[in-house]
Structures are given as structure tokens and as C-alpha cells.
N, C-alpha and C positions, 0 to 999 in steps of 0.2 A: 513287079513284086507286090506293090498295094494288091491289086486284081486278085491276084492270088491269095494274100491275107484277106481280101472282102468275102473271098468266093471257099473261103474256110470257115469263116465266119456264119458264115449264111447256113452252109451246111451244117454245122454245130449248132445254129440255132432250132433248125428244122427238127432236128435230133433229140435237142431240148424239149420242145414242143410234143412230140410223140412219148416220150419220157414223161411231161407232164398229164398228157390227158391219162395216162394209164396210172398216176399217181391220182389223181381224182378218181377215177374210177374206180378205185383199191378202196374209198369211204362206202363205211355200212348200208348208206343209203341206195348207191348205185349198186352196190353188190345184191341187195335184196331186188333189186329193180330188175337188175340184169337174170334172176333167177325166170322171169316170165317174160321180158320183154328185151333180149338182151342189146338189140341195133339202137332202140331206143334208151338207152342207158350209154352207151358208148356216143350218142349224137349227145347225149346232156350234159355226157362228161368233158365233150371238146367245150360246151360254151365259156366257161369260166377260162380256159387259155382263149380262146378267141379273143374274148373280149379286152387280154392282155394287147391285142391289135390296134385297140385304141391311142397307145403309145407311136404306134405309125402315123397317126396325125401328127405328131411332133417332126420326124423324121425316123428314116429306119434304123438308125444309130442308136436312137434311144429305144427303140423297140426290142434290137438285140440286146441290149446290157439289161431291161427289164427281165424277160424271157431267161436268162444265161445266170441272173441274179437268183429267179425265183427256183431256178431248175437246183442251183447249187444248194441252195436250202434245206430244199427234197434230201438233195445226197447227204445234206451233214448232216441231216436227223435220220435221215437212216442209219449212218454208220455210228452214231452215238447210240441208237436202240440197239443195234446187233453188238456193241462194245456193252449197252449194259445188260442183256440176255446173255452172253458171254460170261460176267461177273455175278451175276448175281439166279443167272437161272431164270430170270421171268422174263416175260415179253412186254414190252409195252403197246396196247393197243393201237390199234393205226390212223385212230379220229385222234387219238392224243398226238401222235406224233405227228400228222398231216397236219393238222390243226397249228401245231408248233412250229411249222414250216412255215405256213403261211403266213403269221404273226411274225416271226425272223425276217421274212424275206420285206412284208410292209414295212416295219420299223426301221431295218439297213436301208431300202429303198427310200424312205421319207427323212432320213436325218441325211441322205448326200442329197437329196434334192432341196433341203434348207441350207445344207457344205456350200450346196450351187450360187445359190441366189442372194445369201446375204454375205454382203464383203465383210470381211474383217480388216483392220490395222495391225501390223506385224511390226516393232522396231528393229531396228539391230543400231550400236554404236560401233564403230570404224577409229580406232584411235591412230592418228596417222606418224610414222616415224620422220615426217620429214616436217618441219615446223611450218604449220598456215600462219599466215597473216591474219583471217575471218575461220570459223568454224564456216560447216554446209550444209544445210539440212536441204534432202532430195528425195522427193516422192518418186519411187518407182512402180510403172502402172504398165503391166503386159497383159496379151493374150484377152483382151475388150471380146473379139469374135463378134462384134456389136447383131443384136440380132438372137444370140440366142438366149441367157438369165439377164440381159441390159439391152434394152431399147434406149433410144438417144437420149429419151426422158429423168429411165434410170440412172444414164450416164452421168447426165447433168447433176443431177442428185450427193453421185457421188464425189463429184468437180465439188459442190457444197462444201461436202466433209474433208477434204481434202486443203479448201482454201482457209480452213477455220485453222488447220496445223502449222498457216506462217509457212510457206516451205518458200528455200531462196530459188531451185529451181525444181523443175518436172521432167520427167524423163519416160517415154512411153516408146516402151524395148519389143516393139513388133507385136502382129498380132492383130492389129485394131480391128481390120475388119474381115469379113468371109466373103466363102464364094456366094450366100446367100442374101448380104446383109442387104437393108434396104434401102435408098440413098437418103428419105427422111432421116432415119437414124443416123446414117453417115455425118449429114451435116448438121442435125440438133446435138452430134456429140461434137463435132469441130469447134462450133460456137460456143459453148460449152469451155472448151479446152481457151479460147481465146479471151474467158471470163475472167481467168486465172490470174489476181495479182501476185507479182513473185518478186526476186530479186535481179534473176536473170532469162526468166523465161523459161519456153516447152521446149522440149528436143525431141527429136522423133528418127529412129531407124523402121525400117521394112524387116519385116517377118516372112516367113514362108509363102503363107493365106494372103498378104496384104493386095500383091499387086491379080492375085485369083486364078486358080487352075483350072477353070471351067466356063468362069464368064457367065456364071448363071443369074449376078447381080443386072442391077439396073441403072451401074453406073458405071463407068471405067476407073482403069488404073489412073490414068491423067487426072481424072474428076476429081479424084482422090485426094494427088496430088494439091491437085488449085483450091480447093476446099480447105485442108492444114495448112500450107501458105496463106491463104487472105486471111487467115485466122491466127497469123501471127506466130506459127509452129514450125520452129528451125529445124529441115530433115539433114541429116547428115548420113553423105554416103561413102564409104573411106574417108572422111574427114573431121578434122581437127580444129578445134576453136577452145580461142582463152575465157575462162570463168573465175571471173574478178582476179586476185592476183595470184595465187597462187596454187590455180589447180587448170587443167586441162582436159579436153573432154574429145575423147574420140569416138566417132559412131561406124558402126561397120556392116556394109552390105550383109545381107545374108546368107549363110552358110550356102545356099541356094544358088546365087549370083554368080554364073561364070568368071567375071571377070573383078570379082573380090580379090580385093590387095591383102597379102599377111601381114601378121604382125611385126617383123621386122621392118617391110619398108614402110608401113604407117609409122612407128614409133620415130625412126632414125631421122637424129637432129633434133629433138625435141628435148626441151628444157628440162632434166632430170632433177632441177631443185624443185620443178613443180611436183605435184598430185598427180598422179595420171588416171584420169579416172573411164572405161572403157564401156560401150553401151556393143552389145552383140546380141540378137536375139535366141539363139542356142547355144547351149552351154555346151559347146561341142570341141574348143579349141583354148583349152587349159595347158598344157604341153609349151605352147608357143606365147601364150596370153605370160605364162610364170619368169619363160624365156627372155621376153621381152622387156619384161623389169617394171610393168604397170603397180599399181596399188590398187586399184580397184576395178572389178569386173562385174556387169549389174547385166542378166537373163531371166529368160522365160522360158517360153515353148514346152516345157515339161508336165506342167499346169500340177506340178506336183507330185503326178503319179494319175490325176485324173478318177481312176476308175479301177478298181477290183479286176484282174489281175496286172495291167499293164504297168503298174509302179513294181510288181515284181518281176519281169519281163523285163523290164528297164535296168532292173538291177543285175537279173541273170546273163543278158544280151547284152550289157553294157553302152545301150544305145547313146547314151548320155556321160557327159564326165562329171555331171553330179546331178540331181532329181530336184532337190529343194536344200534351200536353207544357205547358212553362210559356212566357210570352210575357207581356211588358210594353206597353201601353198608357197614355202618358201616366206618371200617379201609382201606377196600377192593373196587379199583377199578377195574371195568369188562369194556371188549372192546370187540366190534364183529363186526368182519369188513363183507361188503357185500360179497367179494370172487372178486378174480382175473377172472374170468371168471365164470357159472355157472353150473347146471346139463341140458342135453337133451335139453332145451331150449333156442334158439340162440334170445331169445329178454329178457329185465328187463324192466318194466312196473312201478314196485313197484319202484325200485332202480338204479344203476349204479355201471359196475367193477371197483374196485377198488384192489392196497393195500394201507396199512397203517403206515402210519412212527412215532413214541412212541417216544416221546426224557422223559426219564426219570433224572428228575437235584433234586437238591435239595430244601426244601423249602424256601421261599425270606423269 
């Protein structure tokens, strides 16, 4: 199926592309050019998309959403000039509107690639029905993708700001790394994560990306593994552990994992005067999470919505059983933070990196 959405992709960009030179080519200047020389005027017109190619040294991901971004542009200032030729009877020139595109499409294009690159802190408060013993305040950090807006450096950086917030524990919901990442980064962000004074330490489940679809890193899944261990980074897979007295913390293969346990037999037997509080790296299994009688459910993989159009796609496809944000179900509330950074694509159009800091207290 991927293949198939790549190889759709590709051709709508190719499309884009051809759509664009002929949108360049429509300014005065080529038009006048093309009156005496016109091959020459059609080779001048491609440069300016060519050079949108540059975006391919990144990766071709980001190349497409450049391309698909600036082409949409084109379309909405066209259809705003034929709606105001429409209303009012005049035309509006086509250096004005071309022009107007171009400036739309930099400006969208340069505030998701600052969305990209600088985290935010998000809070949310969790008032819990069941009386704690201690409040918990819990940084949740997904979707690293380490390698593409956070090198290991940046990582560390953000390990900073995070340890200045006091948190009693960390919790990093898949995601951390790609199929590209590099294993310097791998382990300047381990070490990193092992800097972290807390109350109870890092937790860590597997993401989709983690354990690599392709192998085109330069470390393995294992490496991975030994790297978050000697760094002090508790992974949890179907499994359950107690946090201080009165909450409990289960982490769950991902959705990806053949042989992932449900939430009925994770849950069953487990101390119901506790917290239960649920680490799953997609938000994809709400139904059985509400079923189960948890209080709190902490995701990623959404990264928010990511990118123009896929957060509506998300919505229209219902690939997801929520995109961002927090939402209550029954007894059960669900968090899905956009991601510390995202997949392949260095810009968020839809959203902004983030993590999330959870102060769970008790209720007033």
C-alpha cells in the first residue's frame, strides 16, 4: 500500500512541477521573451522550479511537500482572482497574483519549518478520581526521529529544558529513532536521557521507526537497545511496573508487534485503587484502552497532523482515534502530543514540536 501512496505521490508531484513551470512562464517577462525566442523562455521558465530540487538534498519527502506546497499556492490565487473577476468585473494582473503566490507559498513554507525546529512546552493538568498519595508530574517526549530537526546535540539541549521543569518521571512513547538516524546522535541522545535527574526515572516503549524498516542506519535494533539500557532507560514491553505508591505504569509493544498483548490481559489483576497510567505509541486502540478501566493514556506517531493535507486525511480516513491533544472517554483520559521533532520532513504546517508536561494531582 505505502508503494502505491509513494508512487501517487511522485506522480502528483511531477504534475505539480509541469503546472509550475507554466505558472512561471505566464510572468510578462517570459511572455515577452517567448515572443522571439520561445525554447529559450520555456528552459528559463523550468529554472526557478528546478531549483526547488535543492530541497532533494534534504530527502525526497521534503522535496514533495515543497513542490505540492508551492503548486497549491498557484491554485488558491488563481481561484481567488477568477472569484474576484467574477465579483467585481476586473482581472487582476498575473505578476500580481504570481507574485502573491510566491510570497504565500515562502511564508506557509518558513513558519512550518520554524513549527519544525523549535520545541514548544505544552501542559495539560489530569485531575485524578482516585486519591494519590504524591501528585506526578511527567514529561512526555515522542516521535525524536533523531536525525532530522534534532541531532543528538539538539537532543541534549532539550534533555536541558526539560530537567530545569523538576519532572518526577520521563516517558518517551516511541519514535526516537529512524531508518536514517546516525548512531553518533543515537548515543549523544542516550546519554543525554541518562543526564536526567528525576524521581523515578526514563521509560521507554518502541515506536513503529524504532526497531527500522529498511536498515539503512549504521546501527542496529540491539545497539539501540544497549545504548537506552546502559543509560539507565527502563523499556517496557507489555509490561507493568509500580511508580511510587500509588500509580502504575504500563508500556505496550507497538501496534506494529505481532505478538502485542491487549489491553484486557495487560490490565487483569492489577490494583484498581492505583493510577493506571498507559504508555502506547499510537493512538490507535481507544475502544479497549476506555474498556479496560485505565486513567490515563500518553501517544504520539501523529506528530499532530505533521503537514498540509495529511492532518485532514487523518481526519477524513480516520486513521487515527485522535490526532492531537487531550480528550476524555468515559473514566479514561487520552493525550497525544505532536512529537519532539517529526518523520522525513523538516517542516509542520498542520502543528508544532513539541513535548508535554502531565502534572497529575488530585481532584479539588
Amino acid at each position: 500500500m505505502w508503494f502505491a501512496i509513494m508512487g501517487a505521490l511522485m506522480l502528483i508531484a511531477l504534475l505539480c512541477c509541469w503546472y509550475l513551470i507554466r505558472c512561471v512562464h505566464r510572468f510578462p517577462a517570459f511572455q515577452r521573451l517567448g515572443e522571439k525566442r520561445k525554447l529559450l523562455s520555456w528552459l528559463l521558465a523550468a529554472l526557478p522550479v528546478l531549483a526547488l530540487g535543492l530541497f532533494g538534498l534534504i530527502n525526497v519527502f521534503a522535496l514533495m511537500v515543497v513542490i505540492l506546497h508551492v503548486a497549491a499556492a498557484f491554485l488558491l490565487c488563481a481561484l481567488l482572482a477568477w472569484l474576484f473577476k467574477k465579483l467585481s468585473k476586473k482581472e487582476i494582473p498575473y505578476w500580481l497574483r504570481g507574485t502573491a503566490a510566491i510570497l504565500l507559498a515562502a511564508i506557509y513554507l518558513s513558519i512550518g519549518w520554524y513549527n519544525a525546529h523549535h520545541v514548544t512546552e505544552t501542559r495539560y493538568t489530569v485531575e485524578s478520581a482516585k486519591p494519590v498519595s504524591e501528585e506526578l508530574r511527567i514529561v512526555l517526549i515522542a516521535d525524536a526521529h533523531l536525525g532530522i530537526t534534532l541531532d543528538g546535540e539538539d537532543f541534549a539541549r532539550e534533555m536541558e529544558r526539560i530537567q530545569a521543569l523538576d519532572p518526577d518521571i520521563v516517558v518517551v512513547v516511541g519514535d526516537y529513532v529512524d531508518d536514517d538516524t546516525p548512531r553518533d546522535d543515537m548515543v549523544e541522545a542516550c546519554r543525554a536521557l541518562d543526564e536526567l535527574e528525576t524521581t523515578y526515572g526514563v521509560y521507554y516503549v518502541y515506536g513503529n521507526h524504532d526497531r527500522g524498516y529498511y536498515q539503512n542506519r549504521d546501527f542496529s535494533a540491539e545497539e539501540l537497545r544497549f545504548e537506552l539500557e546502559r543509560n539507565g532507560v527502563t523499556i517496557l514491553e507489555d509490561e507493568c511496573v509500580p511508580i511510587g505508591e500509588s500509580y502504575l505504569l504500563i508500556g505496550r509493544q507497538d501496534r506494529s508487534a505481532r505478538d502485542r498483548a491487549d489491553m484486557a490481559a495487560l490490565t487483569a489483576g492489577l490494583d484498581r485503587s492505583r493510577f493506571l497510567i498507559v504508555l502506547d505509541h499510537q493512538p490507535n486502540d481507544y475502544d479497549a484502552q476506555q474498556a479496560a478501566e485505565v486513567d490515563l493514556v500518553l501517544s504520539g506517531h501523529t506528530h499532530g497532523g505533521h503537514v498540509f493535507p495529511a492532518w485532514l486525511m487523518d481526519r477524513i480516513l480516520h486513521v487515527n482515534d485522535q490526532r492531537y491533544g487531550m480528550e476524555t472517554r468515559g473514566n479514561t483520559r487520552f493525550i497525544v502530543t505532536s512529537g519532539i521533532s517529526g518523520w522525513a520532513i523538516p517542516f509542520k504546517t498542520g502543528c508544532f514540536s513539541e513535548f508535554a508536561v502531565v502534572d497529575i494531582v488530585n481532584a479539588g
